[in-house]
C-alpha positions in Angstrom: 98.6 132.7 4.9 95.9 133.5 7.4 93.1 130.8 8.7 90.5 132.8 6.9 91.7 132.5 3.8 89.3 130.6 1.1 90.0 129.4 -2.5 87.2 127.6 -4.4 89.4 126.4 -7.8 92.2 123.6 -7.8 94.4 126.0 -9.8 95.0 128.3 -6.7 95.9 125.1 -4.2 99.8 124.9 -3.9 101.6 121.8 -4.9 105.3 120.9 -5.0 106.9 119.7 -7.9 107.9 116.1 -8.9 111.8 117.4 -8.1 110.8 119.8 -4.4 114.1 120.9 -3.3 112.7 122.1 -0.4 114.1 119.2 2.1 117.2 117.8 1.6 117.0 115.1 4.0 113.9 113.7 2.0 115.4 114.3 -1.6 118.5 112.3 -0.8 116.2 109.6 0.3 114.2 109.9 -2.6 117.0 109.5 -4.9 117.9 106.4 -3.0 114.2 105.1 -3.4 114.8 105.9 -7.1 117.3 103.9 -7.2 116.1 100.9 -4.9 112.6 101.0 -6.4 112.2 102.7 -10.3 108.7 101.9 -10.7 107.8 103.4 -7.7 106.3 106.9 -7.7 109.0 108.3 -5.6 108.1 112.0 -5.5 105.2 114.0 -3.7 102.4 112.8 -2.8 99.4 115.2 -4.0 95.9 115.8 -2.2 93.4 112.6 -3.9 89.6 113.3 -4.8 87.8 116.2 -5.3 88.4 119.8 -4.1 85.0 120.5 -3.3 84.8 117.6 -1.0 83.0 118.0 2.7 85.5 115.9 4.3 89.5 115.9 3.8 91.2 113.3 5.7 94.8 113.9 6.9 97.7 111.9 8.3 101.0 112.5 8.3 103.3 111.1 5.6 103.3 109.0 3.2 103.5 104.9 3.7 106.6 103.7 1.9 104.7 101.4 0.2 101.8 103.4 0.3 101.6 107.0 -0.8 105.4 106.7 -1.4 104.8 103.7 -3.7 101.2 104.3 -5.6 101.6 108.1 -6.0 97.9 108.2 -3.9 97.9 109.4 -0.1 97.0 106.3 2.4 96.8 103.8 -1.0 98.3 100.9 -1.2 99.5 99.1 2.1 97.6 98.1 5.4 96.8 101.3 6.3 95.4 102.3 2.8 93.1 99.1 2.7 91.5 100.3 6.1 90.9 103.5 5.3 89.4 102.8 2.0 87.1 100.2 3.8 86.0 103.1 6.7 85.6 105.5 3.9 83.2 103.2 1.6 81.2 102.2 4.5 80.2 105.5 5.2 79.7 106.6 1.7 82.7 108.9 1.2 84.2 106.9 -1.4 83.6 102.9 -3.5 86.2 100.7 -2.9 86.7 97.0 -4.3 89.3 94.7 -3.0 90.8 93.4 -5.6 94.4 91.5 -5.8 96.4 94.4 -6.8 94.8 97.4 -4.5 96.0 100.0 -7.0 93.3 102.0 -9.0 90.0 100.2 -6.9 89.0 103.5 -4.9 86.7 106.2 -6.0 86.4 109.2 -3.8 82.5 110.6 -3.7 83.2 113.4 -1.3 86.6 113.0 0.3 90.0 114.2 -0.1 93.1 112.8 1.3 96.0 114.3 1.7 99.2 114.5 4.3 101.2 116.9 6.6 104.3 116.1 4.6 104.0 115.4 1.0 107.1 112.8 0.9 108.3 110.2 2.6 110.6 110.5 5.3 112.9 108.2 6.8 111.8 105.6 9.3 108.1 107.7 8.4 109.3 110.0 10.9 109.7 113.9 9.4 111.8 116.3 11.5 110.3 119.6 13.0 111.9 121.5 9.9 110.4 119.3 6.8 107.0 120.2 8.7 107.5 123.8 8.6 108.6 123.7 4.9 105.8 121.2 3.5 103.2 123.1 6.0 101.9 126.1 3.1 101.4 122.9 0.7 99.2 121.7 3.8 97.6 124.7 5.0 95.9 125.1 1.3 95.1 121.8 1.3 93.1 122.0 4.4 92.1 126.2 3.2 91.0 125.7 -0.3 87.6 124.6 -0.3 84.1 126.4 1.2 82.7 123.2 0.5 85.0 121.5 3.2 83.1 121.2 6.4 84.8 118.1 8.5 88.5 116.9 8.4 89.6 114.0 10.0 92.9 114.0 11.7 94.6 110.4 11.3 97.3 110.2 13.8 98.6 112.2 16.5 100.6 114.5 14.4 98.3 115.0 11.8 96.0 116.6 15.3 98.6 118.8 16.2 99.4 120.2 12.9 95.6 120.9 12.1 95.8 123.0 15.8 98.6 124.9 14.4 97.1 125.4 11.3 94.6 127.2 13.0 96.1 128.8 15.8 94.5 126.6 18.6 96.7 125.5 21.2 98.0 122.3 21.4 97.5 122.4 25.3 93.7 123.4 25.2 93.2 120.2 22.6 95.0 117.2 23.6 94.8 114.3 21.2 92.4 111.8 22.2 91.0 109.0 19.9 87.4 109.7 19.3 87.5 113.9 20.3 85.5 116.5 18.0 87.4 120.5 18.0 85.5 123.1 16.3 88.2 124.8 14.3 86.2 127.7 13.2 82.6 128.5 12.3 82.7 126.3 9.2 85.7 123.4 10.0 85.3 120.3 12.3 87.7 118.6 13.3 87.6 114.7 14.3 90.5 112.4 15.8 91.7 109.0 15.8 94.4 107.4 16.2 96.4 106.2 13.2 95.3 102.9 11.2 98.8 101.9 11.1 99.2 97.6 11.4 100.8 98.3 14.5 98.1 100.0 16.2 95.9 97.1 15.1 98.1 94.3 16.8 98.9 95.9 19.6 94.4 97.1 19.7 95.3 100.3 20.4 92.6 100.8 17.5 90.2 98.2 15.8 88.8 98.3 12.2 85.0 99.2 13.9 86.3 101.9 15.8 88.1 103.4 12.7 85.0 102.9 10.7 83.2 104.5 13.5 84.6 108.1 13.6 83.6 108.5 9.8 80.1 106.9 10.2 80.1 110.0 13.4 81.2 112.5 11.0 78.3 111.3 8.0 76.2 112.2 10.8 77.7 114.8 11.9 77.4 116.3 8.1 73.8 115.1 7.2 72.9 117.1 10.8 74.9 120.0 9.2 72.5 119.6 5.6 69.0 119.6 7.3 
């Protein structure tokens, strides 16, 4: 798959099966999950909202009890909650906050999706589950004219974009807060990762998260005029 490619219908997009083979690191761990959790969604995690969406947001895995848990990318745990709130106050998607989180979000005009469609160990995928989730990925990211922006949650998710589009990770270091034209169509924003940790420790805030979507709803209502 090339960087130019462009599909415009949800049947072409690539997805892996409920039972992907493809790792066996992450299907053992699966099967344990299974086991450990049975209500769980314990499978892939597919892309969430529409296809045609201007703005895809990426990160890297998913949450265990996130993604891994509520069979939606980012949903469901700390992270989840402050991504939903970023993404409703700058009109990519409704969110309520109700006591169970499942089933509150509507995306308008996002999609959310991850590097790696299942969860790894410790949320840390080796260099080889990468390679074999990345087609799955590239046509996540590829699939859509209508995509203009993609946010990159998380260093890794950066990197991967870069690759995706044969940018060198040397010319675009990850830095909270930067803006890469990927090509003529694709921008690519930053930040780090909305993880709880990052918010103790403030290596992020919930304003600054908020703030790199609120840049790129500006960024596409410039693009509209």
């Amino acid at each position: 798959m090339t960087t130019t490619k462009v599909c415009q219908t949800l049947e072409i997009l690539q997805k892996p099966g409920r039972e992907c083979l493809l790792c066996p690191r992450l299907v053992a761990y699966r099967r344990e999950l299974r086991r450990l959790h049975p209500d769980w969604h314990n499978a892939p995690v597919l892309d969430f909202g529409p296809v045609d969406a201007s703005l895809i947001v990426v990160g890297l895995a998913p949450g265990h009890k996130g993604g891994n848990r509520t069979g939606i990318p980012f949903f469901g745990d700390f992270s989840g909650e402050m991504l939903s709130t970023a993404l409703t106050a700058s009109g990519f998607a409704e969110y309520k906050e109700p006591a169970a989180l499942e089933g509150e979000i509507t995306p308008l005009d996002v999609r959310i999706t991850n590097v790696v469609k299942c969860m790894p160990p410790k949320n840390a995928p080796k260099s080889v589950e990468v390679r074999a989730c990345r087609p799955f990925f590239l046509d996540s990211v590829l699939i859509s004219s209508a995509t203009r922006a993609v946010v990159a949650v998380g260093r890794t998710a950066h990197e991967e974009i870069l690759k995706a589009f044969e940018l060198k990770l040397r010319d675009y270091p990850f830095v909270h807060g930067s803006e890469i034209q990927l090509n003529d169509r694709l921008k690519m924003f930053s930040s780090f990762h909305c993880s709880q940790y990052n918010v103790n420790t403030r290596r992020i805030t919930p304003d600054q998260f908020t703030a790199v979507f609120l840049r790129v709803r500006d960024y596409l209502n410039t693009m509209s005029c």
